[in-house]
C-alpha positions in Angstrom: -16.3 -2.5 -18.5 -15.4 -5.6 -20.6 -15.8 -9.2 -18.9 -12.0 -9.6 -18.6 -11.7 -6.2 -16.4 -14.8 -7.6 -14.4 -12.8 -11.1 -13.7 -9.4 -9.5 -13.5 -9.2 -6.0 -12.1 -5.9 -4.2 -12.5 -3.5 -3.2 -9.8 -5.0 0.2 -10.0 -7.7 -0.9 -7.9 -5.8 0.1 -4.8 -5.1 3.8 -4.0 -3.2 5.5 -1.9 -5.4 6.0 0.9 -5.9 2.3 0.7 -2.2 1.7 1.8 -2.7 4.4 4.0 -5.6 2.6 5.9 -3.8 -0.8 5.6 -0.8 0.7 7.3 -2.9 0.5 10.9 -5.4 -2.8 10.0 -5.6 -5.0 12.1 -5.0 -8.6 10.3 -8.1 -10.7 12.1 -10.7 -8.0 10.7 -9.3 -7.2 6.9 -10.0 -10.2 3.9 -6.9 -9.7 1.8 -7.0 -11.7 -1.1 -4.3 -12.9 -3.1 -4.8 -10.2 -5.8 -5.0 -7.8 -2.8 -1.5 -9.5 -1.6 0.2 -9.2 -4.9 -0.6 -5.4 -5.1 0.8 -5.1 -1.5 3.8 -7.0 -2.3 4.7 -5.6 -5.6 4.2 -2.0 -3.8 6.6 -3.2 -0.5 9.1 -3.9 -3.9 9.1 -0.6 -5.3 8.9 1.5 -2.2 12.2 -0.5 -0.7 13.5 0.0 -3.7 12.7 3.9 -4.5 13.9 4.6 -0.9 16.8 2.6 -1.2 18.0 4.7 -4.6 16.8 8.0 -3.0 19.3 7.0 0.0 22.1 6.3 -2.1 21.5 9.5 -4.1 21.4 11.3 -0.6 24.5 9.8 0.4 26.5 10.7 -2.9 25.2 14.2 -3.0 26.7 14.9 0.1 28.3 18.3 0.3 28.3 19.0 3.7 24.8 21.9 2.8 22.2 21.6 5.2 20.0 20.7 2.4 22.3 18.0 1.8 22.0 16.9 5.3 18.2 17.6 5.4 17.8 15.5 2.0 20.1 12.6 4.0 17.6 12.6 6.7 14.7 13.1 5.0 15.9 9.6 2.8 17.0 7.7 5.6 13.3 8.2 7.5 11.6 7.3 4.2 13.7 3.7 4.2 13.3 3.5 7.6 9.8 3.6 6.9 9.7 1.3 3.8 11.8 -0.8 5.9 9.3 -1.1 9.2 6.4 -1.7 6.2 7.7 -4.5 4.3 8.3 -6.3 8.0 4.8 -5.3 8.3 3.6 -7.0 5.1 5.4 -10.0 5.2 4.2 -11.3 9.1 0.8 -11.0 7.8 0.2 -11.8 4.3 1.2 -14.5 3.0 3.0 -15.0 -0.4 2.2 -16.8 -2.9 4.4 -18.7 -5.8 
C-alpha cells in the first residue's frame, strides 16, 4: 500500500454490508466523515438513478404478462426504496461543496 492509498482511500472502502448496517444507524453513535459522506451520497445518486431507469424500463415493457406486472412491482418497490434512503441520507449527513 503506497502513501497516497494510505492518505486517500478509494470509494471501495465501503461494502455492501456497510450500507446495509448504515441503513438502521442511529446518527448520535456513527462518526461519518466527509469521505464517508461522499461515498453515501454518490451511492444515494446511482441507486435513484438505477431505480429510476429500471422503472421506466418496467413501465415501457408493459405487455399486460404477469412478469410484466411482477417486473413493474418489483421496480416501483426498489424506487420506493431508493426513494425512502436518499430522504434518509440527506436529514443526517451533511453535504459538502
Amino acid at each position: 500500500m503506497n502513501a497516497q492509498t494510505e492518505q486517500a482511500p478509494g470509494y471501495d472502502e465501503l461494502s455492501s454490508a456497510d450500507f446495509a448496517t448504515l441503513e438502521v444507524w442511529d446518527p448520535a453513535q456513527v462518526v461519518i466523515t466527509p469521505r464517508m459522506a461522499a461515498r453515501l451520497w454518490l451511492q444515494t445518486s446511482l441507486r435513484l438513478t438505477r431505480a429510476q431507469k429500471e422503472l421506466h424500463d418496467a413501465i415501457f415493457a408493459h405487455d399486460g404478462s404477469d412478469e410484466s406486472l411482477d417486473r413493474f412491482a418489483s421496480a416501483r418497490a426498489e424506487l420506493d426504496s431508493a426513494e425512502a434512503w436518499a430522504l434518509h441520507v440527506a436529514r443526517n449527513i451533511p453535504r459538502h461543496r
